[in-house]
C-alpha positions in Angstrom: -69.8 34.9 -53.5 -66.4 35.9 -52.5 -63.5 33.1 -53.9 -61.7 31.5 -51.0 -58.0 30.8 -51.7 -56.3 27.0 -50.4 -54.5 24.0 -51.2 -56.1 21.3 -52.6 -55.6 18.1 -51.3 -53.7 17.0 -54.2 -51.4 19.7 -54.0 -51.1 19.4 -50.0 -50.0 15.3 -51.2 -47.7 16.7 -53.5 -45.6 19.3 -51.2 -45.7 16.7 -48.3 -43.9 14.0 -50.4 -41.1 16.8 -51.8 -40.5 17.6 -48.0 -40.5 13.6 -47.0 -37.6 13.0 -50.0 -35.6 16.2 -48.9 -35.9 15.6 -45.5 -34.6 12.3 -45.8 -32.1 12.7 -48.1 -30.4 15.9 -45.4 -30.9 13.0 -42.6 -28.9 10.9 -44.6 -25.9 13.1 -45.7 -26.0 13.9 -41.6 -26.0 10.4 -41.0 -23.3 9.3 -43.1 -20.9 12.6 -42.2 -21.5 11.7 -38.3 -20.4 7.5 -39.0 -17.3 9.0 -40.5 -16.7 11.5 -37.9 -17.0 8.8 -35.2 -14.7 6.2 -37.5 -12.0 9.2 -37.5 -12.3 10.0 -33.9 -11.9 5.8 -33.0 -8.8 5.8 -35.5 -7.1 9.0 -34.0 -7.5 7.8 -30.7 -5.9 4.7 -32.0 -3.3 6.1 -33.4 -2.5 8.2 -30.3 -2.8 5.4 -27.6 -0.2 3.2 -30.4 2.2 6.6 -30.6 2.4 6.8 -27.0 2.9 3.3 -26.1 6.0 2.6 -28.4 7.4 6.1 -27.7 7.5 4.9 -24.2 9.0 1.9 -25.3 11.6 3.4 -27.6 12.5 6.0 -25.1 13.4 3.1 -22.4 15.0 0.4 -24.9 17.3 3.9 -25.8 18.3 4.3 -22.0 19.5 0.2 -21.7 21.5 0.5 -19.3 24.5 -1.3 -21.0 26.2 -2.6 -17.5 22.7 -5.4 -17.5 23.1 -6.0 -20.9 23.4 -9.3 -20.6 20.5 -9.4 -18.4 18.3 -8.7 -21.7 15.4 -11.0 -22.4 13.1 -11.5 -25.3 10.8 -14.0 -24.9 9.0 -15.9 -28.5 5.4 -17.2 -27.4 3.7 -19.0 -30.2 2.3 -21.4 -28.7 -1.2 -20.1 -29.1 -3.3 -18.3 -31.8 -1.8 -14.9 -31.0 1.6 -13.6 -30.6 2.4 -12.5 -27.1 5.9 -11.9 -26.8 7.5 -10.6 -23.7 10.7 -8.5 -22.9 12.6 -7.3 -20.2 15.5 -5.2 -19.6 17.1 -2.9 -17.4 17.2 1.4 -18.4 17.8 4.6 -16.4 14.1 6.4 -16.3 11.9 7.7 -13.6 9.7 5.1 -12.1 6.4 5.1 -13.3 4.8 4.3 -9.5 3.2 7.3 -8.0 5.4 8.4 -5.2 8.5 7.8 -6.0 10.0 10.9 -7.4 10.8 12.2 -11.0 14.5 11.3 -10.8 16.1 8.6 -13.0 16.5 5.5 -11.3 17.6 1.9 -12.4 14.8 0.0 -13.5 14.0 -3.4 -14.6 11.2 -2.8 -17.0 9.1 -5.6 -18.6 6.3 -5.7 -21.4 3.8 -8.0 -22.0 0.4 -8.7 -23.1 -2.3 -10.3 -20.5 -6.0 -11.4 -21.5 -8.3 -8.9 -20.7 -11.3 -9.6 -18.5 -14.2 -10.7 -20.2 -11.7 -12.8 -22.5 -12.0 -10.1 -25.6 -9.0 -9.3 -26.6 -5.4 -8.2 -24.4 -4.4 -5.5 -22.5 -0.1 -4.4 -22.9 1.2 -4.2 -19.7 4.1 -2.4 -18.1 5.9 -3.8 -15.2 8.7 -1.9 -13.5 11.2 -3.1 -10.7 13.6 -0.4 -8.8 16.7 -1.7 -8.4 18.2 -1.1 -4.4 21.6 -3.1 -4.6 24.1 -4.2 -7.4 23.6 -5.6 -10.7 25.9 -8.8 -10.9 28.1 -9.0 -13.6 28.3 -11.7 -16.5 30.7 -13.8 -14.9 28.9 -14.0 -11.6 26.0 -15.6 -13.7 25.1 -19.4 -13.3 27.2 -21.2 -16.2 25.1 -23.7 -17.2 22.0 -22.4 -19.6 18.7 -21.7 -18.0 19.9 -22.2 -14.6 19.3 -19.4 -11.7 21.6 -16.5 -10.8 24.0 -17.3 -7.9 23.8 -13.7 -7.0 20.5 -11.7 -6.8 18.9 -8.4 -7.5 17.8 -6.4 -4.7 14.7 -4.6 -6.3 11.4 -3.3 -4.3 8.1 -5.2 -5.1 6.9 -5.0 -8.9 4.4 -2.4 -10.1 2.3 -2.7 -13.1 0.0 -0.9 -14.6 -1.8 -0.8 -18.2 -0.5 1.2 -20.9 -2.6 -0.4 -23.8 -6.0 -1.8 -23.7 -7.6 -3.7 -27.1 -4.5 -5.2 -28.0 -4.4 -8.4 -30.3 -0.7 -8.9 -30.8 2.7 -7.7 -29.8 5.7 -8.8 -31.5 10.0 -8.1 -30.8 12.6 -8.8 -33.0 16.7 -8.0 -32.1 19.4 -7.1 -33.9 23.1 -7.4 -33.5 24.1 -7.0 -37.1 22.5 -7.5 -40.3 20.2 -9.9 -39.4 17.2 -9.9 -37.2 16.2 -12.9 -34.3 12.5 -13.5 -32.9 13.9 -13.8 -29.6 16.8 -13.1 -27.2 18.2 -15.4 -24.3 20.1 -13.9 -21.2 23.8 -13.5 -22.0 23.1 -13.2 -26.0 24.2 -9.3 -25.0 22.7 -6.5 -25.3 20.9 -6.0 -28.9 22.0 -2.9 -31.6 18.4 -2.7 -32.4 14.5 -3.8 -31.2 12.4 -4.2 -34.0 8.9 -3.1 -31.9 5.4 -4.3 -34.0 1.6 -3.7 -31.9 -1.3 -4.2 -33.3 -4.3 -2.5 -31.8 -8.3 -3.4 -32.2 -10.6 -0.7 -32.9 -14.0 -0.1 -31.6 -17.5 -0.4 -32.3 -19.7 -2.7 -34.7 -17.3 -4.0 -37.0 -13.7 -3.0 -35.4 -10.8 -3.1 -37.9 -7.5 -3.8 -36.7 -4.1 -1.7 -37.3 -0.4 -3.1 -36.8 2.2 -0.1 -35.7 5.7 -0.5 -36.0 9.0 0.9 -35.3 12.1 -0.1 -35.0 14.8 1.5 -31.9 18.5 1.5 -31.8 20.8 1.1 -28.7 24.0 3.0 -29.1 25.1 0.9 -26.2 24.4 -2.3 -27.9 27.4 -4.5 -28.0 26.0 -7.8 -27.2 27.2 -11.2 -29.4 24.3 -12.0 -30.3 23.1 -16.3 -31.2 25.4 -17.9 -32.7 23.7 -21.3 -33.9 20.1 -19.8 -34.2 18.6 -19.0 -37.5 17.1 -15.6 -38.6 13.3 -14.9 -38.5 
């Protein structure tokens, strides 16, 4: 009788299991390379979507346009869990709005964070003003504190758009000197430096959250400043 050559069944076990255990452990190492692959491609676009937003930011704060100064506001909002500041100011940029031309205009500019739908979380928005007729001057202002301008800003209808989605928190601090203030009221003058902070959720299971900072100086800055408020 001729021998017939095989695999025993033992040995067939045996070569199955070895392929099981390599199998799983290359599924694994694949596994674990594409959750850190997707991790870095959340954070990057994290980081990008924060660089963009305050270089925006620091680009407009830089072009305050210094004859509004003491139109500069900086609002402190505490009052809930989260910290959603709010400023506004006047700079020489294009318009953001589609169809108005690339030229710099006069713009009143505000940024400020607003729930987003669905109640997870903010979104930082951008709202821009142009400006059509004259900018009063300080002494034209209202003398008592708080109260209304006597003359007002010609500006066309306000345009806002999103610039920052999964935001948690944005924070300003001003300078005039040495010192830095959580807020600034009209006619504290236009600030030497804005202390700009953002913090940004990430995505996906368990999201981590990141604060970006930076800080921008105004050459123009030559506001006062408070005078009876304490430092931050």
């Amino acid at each position: 009788m001729s021998a017939r050559k095989g695999f025993t069944l033992m040995e067939l076990l045996v070569a199955m299991t070895v392929f099981s255990i390599v199998m799983m452990a290359v599924y694994t190492a694949f596994n674990t390379g594409a959750q850190v692959w997707r991790r870095g491609e959340r954070d990057m676009q994290m980081f990008r979507d924060a660089r963009v937003v305050l270089t925006v930011m620091s680009k407009e704060l830089r072009c305050a346009f210094p004859e509004a100064g003491h139109l500069f506001y900086g609002e402190d909002d505490r009052s809930g869990e989260k910290d959603t500041d709010r400023i506004e100011f006047f700079t020489v940029r294009p318009p953001f709005e589609p169809g108005q031309g690339v030229e710099p205009r006069i713009l009143k500019v505000a940024y400020y964070l607003d729930p987003a739908r669905g109640g997870h979380g903010y979104v930082l928005k951008r709202e821009e003003q142009i400006v059509l007729g004259r900018i009063p001057a300080e002494a034209e202002m209202a003398g008592e504190k708080g109260a209304k301008e006597r003359v007002k800003i010609k500006m066309e209808k306000a345009w806002e758009c999103v610039i920052a989605s999964r935001a948690t928190s944005l924070d300003f601090q001003y300078s005039w000197g040495d010192q830095w203030f959580p807020l600034c009221e009209k006619g504290f003058g236009l600030p030497a430096s804005v202390r700009i902070a953002l913090t940004l959720q990430g995505e996906g299971k368990r999201p981590e959250a990141r604060r970006f900072e930076t800080a921008v100086y105004i050459l123009l800055g030559h506001g006062e400043g408070p005078r009876l408020e304490e430092p931050r």
